[in-house]
C-alpha positions as CSV (number, residue, x, y, z in Angstrom):
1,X,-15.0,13.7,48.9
2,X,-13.9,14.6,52.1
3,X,-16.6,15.6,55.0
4,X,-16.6,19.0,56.6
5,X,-14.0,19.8,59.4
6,X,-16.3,20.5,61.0
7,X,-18.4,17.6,63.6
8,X,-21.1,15.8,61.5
9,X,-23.3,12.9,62.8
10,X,-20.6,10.9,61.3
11,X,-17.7,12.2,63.1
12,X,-14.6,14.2,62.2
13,X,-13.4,12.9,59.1
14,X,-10.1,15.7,58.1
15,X,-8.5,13.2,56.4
16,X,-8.3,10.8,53.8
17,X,-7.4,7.2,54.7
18,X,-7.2,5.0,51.8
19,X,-8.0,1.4,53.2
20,X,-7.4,-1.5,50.7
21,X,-10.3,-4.1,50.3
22,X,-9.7,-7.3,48.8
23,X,-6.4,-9.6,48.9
24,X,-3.6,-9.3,46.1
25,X,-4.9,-13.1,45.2
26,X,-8.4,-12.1,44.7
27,X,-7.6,-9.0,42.5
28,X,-5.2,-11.8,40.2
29,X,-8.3,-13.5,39.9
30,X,-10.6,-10.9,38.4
31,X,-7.9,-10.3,36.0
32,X,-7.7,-14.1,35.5
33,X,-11.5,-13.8,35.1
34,X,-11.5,-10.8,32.8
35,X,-9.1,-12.9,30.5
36,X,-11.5,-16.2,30.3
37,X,-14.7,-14.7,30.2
38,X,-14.4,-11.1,29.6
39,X,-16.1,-8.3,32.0
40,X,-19.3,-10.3,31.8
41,X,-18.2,-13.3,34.0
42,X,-16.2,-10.9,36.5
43,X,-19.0,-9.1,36.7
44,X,-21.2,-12.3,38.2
45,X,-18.0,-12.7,39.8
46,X,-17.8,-9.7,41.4
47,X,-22.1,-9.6,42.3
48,X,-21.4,-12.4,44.8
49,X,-18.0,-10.9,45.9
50,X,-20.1,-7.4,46.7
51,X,-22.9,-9.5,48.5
52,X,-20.4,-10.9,50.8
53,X,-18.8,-7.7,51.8
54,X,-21.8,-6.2,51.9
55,X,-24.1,-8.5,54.5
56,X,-20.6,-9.5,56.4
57,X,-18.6,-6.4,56.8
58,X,-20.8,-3.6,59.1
59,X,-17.9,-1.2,57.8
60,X,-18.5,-1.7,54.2
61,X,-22.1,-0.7,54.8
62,X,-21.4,2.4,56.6
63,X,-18.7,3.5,54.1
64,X,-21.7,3.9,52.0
65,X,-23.9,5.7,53.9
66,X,-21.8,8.7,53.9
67,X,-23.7,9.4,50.5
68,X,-27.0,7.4,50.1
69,X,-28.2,8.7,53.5
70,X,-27.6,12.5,52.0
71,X,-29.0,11.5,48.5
72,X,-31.5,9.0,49.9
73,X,-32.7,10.3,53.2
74,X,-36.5,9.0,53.0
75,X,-35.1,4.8,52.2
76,X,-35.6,3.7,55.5
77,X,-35.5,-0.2,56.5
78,X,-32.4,-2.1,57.3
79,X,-33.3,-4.6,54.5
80,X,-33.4,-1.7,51.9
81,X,-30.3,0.2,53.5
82,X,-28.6,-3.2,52.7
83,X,-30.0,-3.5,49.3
84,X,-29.4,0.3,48.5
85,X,-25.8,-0.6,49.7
86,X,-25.5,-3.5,47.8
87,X,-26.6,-1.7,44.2
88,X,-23.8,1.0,45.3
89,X,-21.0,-0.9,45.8
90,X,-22.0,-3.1,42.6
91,X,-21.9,0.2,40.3
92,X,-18.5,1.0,41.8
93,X,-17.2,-2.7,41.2
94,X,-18.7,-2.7,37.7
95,X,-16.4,0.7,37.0
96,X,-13.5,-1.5,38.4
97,X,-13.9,-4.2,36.2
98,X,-13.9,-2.0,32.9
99,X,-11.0,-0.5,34.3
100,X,-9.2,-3.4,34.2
101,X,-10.1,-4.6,31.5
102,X,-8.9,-1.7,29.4
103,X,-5.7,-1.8,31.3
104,X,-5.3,-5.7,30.2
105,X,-6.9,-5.2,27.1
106,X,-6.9,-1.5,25.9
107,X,-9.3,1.2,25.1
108,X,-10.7,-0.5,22.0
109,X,-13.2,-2.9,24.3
110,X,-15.3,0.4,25.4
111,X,-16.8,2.8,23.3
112,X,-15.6,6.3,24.6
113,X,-17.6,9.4,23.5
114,X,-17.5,13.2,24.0
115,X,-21.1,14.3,23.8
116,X,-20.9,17.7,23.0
117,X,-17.7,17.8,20.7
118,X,-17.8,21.0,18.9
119,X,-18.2,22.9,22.3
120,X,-15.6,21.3,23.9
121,X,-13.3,22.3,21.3
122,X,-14.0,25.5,21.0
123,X,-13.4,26.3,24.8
124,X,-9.9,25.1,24.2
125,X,-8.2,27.7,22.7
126,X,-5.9,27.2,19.6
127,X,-3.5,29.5,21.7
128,X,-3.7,28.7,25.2
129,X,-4.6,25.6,27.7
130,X,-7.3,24.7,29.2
131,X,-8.1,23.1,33.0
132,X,-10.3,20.3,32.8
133,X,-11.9,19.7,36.2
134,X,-13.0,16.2,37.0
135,X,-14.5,13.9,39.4
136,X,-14.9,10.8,41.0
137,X,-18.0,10.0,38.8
138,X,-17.8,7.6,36.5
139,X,-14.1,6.3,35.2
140,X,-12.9,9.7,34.2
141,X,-9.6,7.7,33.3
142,X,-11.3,5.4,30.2
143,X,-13.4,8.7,29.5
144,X,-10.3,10.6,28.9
145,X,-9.7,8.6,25.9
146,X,-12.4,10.3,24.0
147,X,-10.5,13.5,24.1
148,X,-7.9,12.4,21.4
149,X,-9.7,14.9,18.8
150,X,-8.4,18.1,20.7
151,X,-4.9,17.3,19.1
152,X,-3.5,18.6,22.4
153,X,-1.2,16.9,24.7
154,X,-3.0,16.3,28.3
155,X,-1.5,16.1,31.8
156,X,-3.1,14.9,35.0
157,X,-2.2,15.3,38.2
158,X,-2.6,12.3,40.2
159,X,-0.3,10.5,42.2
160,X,1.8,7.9,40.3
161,X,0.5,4.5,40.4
162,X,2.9,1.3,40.7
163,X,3.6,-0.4,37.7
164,X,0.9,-3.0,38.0
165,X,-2.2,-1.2,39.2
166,X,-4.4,-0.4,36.0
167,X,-4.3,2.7,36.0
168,X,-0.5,2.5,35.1
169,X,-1.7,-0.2,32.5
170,X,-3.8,1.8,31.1
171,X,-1.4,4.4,30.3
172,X,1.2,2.3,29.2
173,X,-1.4,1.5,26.5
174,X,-1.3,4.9,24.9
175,X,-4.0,6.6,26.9
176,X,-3.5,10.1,26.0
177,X,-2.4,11.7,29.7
178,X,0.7,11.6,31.5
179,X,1.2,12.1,35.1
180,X,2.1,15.1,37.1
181,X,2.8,14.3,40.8
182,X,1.6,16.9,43.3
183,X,3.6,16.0,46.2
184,X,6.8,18.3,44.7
185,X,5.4,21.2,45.6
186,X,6.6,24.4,44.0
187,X,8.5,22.0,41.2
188,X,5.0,20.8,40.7
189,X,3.2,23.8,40.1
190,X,5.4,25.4,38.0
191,X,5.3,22.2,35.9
192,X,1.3,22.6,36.0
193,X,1.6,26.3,34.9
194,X,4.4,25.3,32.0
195,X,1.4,23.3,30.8
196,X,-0.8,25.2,30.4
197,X,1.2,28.3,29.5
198,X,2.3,25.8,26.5
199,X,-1.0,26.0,25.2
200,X,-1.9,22.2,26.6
201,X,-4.3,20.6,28.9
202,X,-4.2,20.1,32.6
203,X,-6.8,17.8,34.5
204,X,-7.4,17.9,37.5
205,X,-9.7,16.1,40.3
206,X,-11.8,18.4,41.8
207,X,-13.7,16.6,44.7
208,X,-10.6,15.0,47.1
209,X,-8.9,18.0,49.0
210,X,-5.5,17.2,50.3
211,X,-3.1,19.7,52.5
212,X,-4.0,22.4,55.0
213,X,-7.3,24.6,55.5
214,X,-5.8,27.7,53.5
215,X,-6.2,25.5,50.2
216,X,-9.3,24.2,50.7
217,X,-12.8,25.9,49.9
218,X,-15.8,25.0,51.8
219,X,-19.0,24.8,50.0
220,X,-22.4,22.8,49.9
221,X,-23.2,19.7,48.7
222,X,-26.4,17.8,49.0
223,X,-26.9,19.7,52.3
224,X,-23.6,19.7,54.2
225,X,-21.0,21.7,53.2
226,X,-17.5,19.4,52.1
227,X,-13.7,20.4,51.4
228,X,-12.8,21.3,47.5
229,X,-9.1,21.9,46.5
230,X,-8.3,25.2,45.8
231,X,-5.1,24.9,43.2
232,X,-7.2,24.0,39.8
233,X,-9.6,27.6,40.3
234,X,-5.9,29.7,41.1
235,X,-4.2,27.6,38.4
236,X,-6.6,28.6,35.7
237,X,-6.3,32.4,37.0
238,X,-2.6,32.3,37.6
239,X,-2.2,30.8,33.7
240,X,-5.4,33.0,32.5
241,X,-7.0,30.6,30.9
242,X,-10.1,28.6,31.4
243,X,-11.8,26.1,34.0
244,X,-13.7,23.6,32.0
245,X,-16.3,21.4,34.4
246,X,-16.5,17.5,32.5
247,X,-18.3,14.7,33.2
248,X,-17.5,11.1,33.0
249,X,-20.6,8.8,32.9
250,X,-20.9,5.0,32.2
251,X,-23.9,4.8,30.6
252,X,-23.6,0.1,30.2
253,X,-21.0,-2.0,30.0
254,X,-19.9,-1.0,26.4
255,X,-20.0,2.6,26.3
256,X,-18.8,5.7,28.6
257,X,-19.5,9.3,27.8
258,X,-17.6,12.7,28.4
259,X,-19.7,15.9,28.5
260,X,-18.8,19.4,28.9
261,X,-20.8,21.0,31.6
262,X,-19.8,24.4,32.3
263,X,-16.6,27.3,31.1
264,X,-15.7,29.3,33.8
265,X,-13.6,32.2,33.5
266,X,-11.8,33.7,37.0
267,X,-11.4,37.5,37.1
268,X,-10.2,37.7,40.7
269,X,-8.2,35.2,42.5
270,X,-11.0,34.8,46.1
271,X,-14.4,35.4,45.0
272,X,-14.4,33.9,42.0
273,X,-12.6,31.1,43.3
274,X,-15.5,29.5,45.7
275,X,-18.4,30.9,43.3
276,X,-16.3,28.3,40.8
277,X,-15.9,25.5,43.2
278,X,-20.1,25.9,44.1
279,X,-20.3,25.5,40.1
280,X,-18.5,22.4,40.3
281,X,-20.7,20.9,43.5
282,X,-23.7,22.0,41.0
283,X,-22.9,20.1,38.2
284,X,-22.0,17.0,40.6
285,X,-25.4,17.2,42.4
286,X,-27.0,17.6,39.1
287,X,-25.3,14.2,38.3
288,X,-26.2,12.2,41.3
């Protein structure tokens, strides 16, 4: 997520900047890895890769602290910053390597499982779609697989991926979403609203805000206050329909979980629209 715009003791961070670790080589190998000794040996792999990174590269370290010095205030020491780094970056890399795996593999290697089926199913309407907002917990992507018993079709919007990152894998491998881009503008959210007025199933990532202030909501989280995109809350009230809150969580190495958190219904577009978003920084910092 994206900091306030406002100054923070770690600077004015507006934007997202995507910055690429690791060399194309080094990815091959994982896969390479993944393909010899399945997600076990990348994952010993991978420990001594994080290690590296992590007691080598000061701006690895402080990439972290953006969250553990919120969640973790009272871990002081530079040896346990380090280590608490470390264990971060490690749960992030083992996410990574399941990823890929599915995307070289498919689905089948993980067990995928919506906790609290029957709900779930009965906020999705027969008649009408549903919003499913998600975030960058877990692998939402290999989660997503465990919502094949909805019977409905499912659309994400993401930004397409090039034909060999594994995200794009794991689609090709009948992962059941296909991509809306956001970056068509009014094409795109009319395409959004055709979904759901077709009675389907949007997702839509609801911690990274892109685009000007005037679609962006400000609210709390673990003390500060960070940028949420606006579109999924006026989606669901332009389309009428629902705002479903899910989380992804990886509970080991063979099984992820999808759970249904909260339903929200918007009567009125402003209001309701950052009471919604604090919902969603709720169920997040419930998470963490």
């Amino acid at each position: 997520m994206s900091d306030a715009p406002s100054e923070s003791r770690y600077g004015d961070h507006r934007q997202w900047a995507a910055k690429e670790v690791g060399k194309p080589w080094q990815l091959r190998f994982f896969r390479l890895a993944i393909r010899i000794g399945g997600r076990r040996l990348a994952y010993h792999f991978m420990y001594l890769v994080v290690l590296w990174y992590i007691l080598l590269n000061a701006d690895i370290r402080q990439r972290t602290r953006y969250y553990l010095d919120r969640r973790f205030p009272w871990r002081e020491g530079e040896l346990r910053k380090i280590w608490d780094s470390y264990r971060l970056v490690c749960s992030f890399g083992h996410i990574l390597i399941d990823q890929a795996a599915v995307a070289l593999i498919g689905p089948q290697i993980v067990q995928t499982v919506c906790v609290n089926k029957q709900e779930l199913k009965k906020a999705v309407s027969a008649d009408k779609g549903a919003v499913l907002l998600v975030s960058h917990l877990g692998c939402w992507q290999i989660a997503m697989s465990a919502l094949g018993f909805l019977e409905k079709r499912v659309s994400a919007v993401m930004l397409p991926q090039g034909e060999d990152s594994p995200i794009a894998r794991m689609i090709s491998r009948t992962l059941p979403f296909s991509i809306i881009d956001p970056r068509k503008g009014m094409e795109s959210i009319l395409e959004m609203i055709k979904v759901l007025n077709s009675g389907e199933i949007l997702t839509i990532m609801g911690d990274r805000a892109f685009g000007n202030e005037q679609n962006k909501l400000h609210v709390p989280f673990l003390g500060e206050e960070i940028s949420l995109p606006s579109s999924p809350y006026r989606l669901a009230k332009a389309a009428n329909t629902s705002l479903l809150i899910l989380n992804a969580v990886r509970v080991d190495s063979t099984r992820y979980e999808i759970g249904l958190r909260r339903v929200i219904k918007l009567e009125t577009p402003d209001a309701d629209c950052l009471k919604a978003a604090r919902s969603f920084t709720d169920t997040m910092e419930e998470f963490v």
